[in-house]
N, C-alpha and C positions, 0 to 999 in steps of 0.2 A: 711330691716325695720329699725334697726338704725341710718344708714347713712340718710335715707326718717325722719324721728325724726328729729336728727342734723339737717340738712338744714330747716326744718319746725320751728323749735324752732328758730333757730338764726339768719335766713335770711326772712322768709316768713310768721313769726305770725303777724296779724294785727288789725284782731279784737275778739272778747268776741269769737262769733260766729264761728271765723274760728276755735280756739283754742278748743272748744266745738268738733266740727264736730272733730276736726283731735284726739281727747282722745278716742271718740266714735271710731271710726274707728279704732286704734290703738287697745282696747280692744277686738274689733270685732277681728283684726287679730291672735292677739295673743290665742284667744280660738280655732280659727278653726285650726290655728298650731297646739297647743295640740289634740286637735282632729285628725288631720293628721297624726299624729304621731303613736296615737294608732293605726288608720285603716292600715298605713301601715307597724309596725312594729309585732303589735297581732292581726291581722287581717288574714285570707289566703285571699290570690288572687282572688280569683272566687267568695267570699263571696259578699253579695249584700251591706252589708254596705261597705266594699272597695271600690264596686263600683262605689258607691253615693257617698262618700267622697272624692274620689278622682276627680270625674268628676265635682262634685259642685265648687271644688275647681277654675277650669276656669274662673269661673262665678263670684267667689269670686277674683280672679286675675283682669281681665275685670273692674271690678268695685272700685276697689283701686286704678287702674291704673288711672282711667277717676276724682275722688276722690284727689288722690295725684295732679297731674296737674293742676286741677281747681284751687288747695288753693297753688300751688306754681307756678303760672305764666302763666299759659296758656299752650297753644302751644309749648308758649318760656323758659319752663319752663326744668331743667338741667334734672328733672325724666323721660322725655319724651321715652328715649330708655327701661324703665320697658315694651313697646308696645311688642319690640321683643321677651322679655322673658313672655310675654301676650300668643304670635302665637306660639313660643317653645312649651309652657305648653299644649295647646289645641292641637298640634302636638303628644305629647307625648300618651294622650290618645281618641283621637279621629282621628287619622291618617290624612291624606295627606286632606282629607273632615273638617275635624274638622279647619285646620289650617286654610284652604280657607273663611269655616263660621267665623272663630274668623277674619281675616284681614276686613272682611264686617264690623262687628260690631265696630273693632277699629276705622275705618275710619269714621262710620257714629258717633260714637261718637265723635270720633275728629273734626267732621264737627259741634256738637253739642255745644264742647268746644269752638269753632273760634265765633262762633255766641254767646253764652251767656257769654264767658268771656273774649275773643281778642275782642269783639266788630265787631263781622262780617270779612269777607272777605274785605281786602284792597288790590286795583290794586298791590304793591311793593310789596306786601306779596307772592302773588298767587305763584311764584318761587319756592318761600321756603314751601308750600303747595302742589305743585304737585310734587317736589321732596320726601317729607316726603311718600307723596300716595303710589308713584312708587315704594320706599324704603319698604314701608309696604307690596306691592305686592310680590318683587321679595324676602323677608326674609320668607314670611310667604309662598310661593311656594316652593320656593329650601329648605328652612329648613324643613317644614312639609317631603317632598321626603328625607331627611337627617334622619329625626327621625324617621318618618315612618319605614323607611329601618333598621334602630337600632335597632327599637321596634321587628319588626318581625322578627329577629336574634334572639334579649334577648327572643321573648314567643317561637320561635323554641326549642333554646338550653334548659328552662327551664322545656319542654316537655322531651325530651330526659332525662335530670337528672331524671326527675319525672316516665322515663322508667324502669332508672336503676335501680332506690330507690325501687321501689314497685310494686305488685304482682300485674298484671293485673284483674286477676279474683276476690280477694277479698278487694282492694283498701287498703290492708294493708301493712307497711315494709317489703320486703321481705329477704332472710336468709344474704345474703351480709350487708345488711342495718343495722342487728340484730348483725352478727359479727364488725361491725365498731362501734354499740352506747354503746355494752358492754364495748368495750376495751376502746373504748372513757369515759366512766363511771368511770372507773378502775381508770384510770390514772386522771380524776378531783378527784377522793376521795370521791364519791358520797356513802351518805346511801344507799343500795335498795335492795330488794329481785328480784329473776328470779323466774318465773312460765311457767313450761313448761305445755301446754295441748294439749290432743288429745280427737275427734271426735269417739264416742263407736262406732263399727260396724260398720265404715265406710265401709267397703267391703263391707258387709253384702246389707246397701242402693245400694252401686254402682251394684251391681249384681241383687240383688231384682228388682228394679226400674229405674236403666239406669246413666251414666254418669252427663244428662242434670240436673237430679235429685238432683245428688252428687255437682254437680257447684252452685246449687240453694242453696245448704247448707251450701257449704262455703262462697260463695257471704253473703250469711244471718246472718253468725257466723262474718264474715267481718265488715259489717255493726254496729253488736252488738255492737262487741266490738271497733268499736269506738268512740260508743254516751256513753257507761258506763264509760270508761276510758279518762278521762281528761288529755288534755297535758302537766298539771303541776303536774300530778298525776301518769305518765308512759307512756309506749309506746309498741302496741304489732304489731306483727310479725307474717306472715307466714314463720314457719320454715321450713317448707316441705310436702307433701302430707296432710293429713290430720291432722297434726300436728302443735300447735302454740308457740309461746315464748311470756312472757310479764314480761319486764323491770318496777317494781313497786316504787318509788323512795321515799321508807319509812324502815326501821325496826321496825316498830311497826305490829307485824304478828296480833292483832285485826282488824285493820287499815286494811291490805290486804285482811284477809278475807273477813270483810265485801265487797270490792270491789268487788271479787271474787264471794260470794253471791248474788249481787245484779244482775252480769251478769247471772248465772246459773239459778235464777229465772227468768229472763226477757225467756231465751232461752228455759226453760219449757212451757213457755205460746204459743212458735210458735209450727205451725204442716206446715208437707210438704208433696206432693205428690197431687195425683187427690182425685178427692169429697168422694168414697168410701176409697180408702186405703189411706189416711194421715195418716201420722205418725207423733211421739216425736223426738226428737231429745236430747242427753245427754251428757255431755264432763267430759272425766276424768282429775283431775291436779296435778302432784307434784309440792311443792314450797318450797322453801328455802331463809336464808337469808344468804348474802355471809358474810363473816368474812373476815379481815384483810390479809390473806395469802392466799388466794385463788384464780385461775386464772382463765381465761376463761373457759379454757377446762375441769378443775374439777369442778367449778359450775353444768354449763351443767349436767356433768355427774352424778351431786347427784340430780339435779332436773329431769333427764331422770329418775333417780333411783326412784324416788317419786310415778313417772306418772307411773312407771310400777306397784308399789307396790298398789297403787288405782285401776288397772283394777284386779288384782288379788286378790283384798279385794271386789271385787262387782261393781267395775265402779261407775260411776255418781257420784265422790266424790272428796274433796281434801284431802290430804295430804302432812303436813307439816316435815322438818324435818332440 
């Protein structure tokens, strides 16, 4: 974009109206950068505005492209190779199909450029017209197969990480992931309390009412917790069996309460089981906030110390310590 500025300004401004269109355009660009930005740095992947933003972006490419050209020269104009990083882009998210459609579109708009601003087709031209075609073919074929094959590397390997990181059953960090973000915590110097919690009478369900049952309820506590806890608010964990961890990134213990409250309320409201015997469902939590001297494995073991002192005081409760 710069460098597309520079030449536009000092080689190819001419009239009122070019100068108009190319600021218009210029501000156009620069929003939807900021906007790209967001979607793809506080965005997740799968989410639908990623999706849209990223794929609009094409389109938005596409039409700068045909844009730039027009108001510096045509055809003949030095921007012309922005085409390939046109077929790249639509490569990147729409595979080996996507790069095929975007070569359609660059050429027919190229065809649309030769006509309203080269002035049509000239016999001495045509050379340098089906070579650019050809060119257009063969980048936007082998590269699309080039990125394509990239692409489905980088979303392979990204699944795998996504293996590692997190507990199949309830789509939360699991205990590996728990021990890397505390000591990672540690070591930036982060405020934050740990809260360890456990699921009352989880045997109790599993025996009662069946395994399928027991998944349904942590899949469900899974879920909870992580529309209640925001990712600039903390991070939770399956620690193990029925047991959770949750990384709070405050020392204000009002502040986590409340957080705390708002899950244990929400998690009152559900029942599980069939139409006759549904049940409640209740979690006990010790929490703590760490101090200056304390390491992974002593934290833990005072918030372990907590979550026991809460089922031996009546369950369905936290405490603080």
């Amino acid at each position: 974009m710069p460098t597309s500025t520079l030449l536009f300004l000092n080689y190819y401004h001419r009239t009122t109206t070019d100068l108009i269109i190319f600021v218009v355009l210029f501000v156009l660009a620069v929003t939807y950068m900021a906007v790209t930005e967001i979607a793809i740095h506080r965005s997740p992947v799968d989410s639908v505005f990623y999706r849209y933003v990223t794929r609009i972006g094409v389109f938005m490419d596409y039409t700068a492209f045909l844009a730039i050209i027009s108001l510096t020269g045509g055809t003949n104009s030095p921007l012309y190779p922005i085409a390939y990083l046109v077929l790249l882009h639509a490569s990147l998210y729409w595979s080996l199909v996507g790069a095929i459609v975007a070569v359609i579109m660059v050429i027919i708009g190229y065809i649309g450029v030769v006509l309203w601003v080269d002035g049509g087709f000239m016999q001495q031209e045509m050379p340098r017209h089906l070579f650019n075609f050809a060119f257009l073919i063969m980048i936007g074929v082998i590269g699309g197969i080039i990125v394509a094959r990239e692409r489905k590397h980088f979303v392979e390997k990204g699944i795998f990480e996504n293996l590692a990181k997190k507990d199949y059953l309830t789509g939360l960090y699991n205990h590996r992931s728990f021990q890397e973000q505390i000591r990672e915590t540690i070591v930036q110097k982060k405020h934050f309390c740990l809260v360890m919690g456990d699921i009352d009478y989880f045997k109790k369900i599993n025996d009662q009412y069946g395994h399928q049952v027991g998944d349904a309820v942590l899949r469900a506590i899974g879920t909870l917790l992580n529309s209640v806890i925001s990712a600039n608010q903390g991070s939770a964990f399956r620690y193990g069996g029925e047991e959770f961890a949750l990384i709070l990134y405050t020392q204000d213990q009002q502040e986590a309460t409340e957080i705390l409250r708002q899950f244990m309320d929400k998690l009152s409201m559900l029942e599980f089981g069939a139409d006759i015997a549904k049940f409640p469902i209740t979690m006990s939590f010790g929490a703590t906030i760490r101090n200056k001297e304390q390491r992974t494995t002593e934290l833990v073991a005072a918030a372990d110390s907590l979550l026991y002192a809460a089922k031996e005081q009546g369950r369905d409760r936290l405490i603080w310590g």
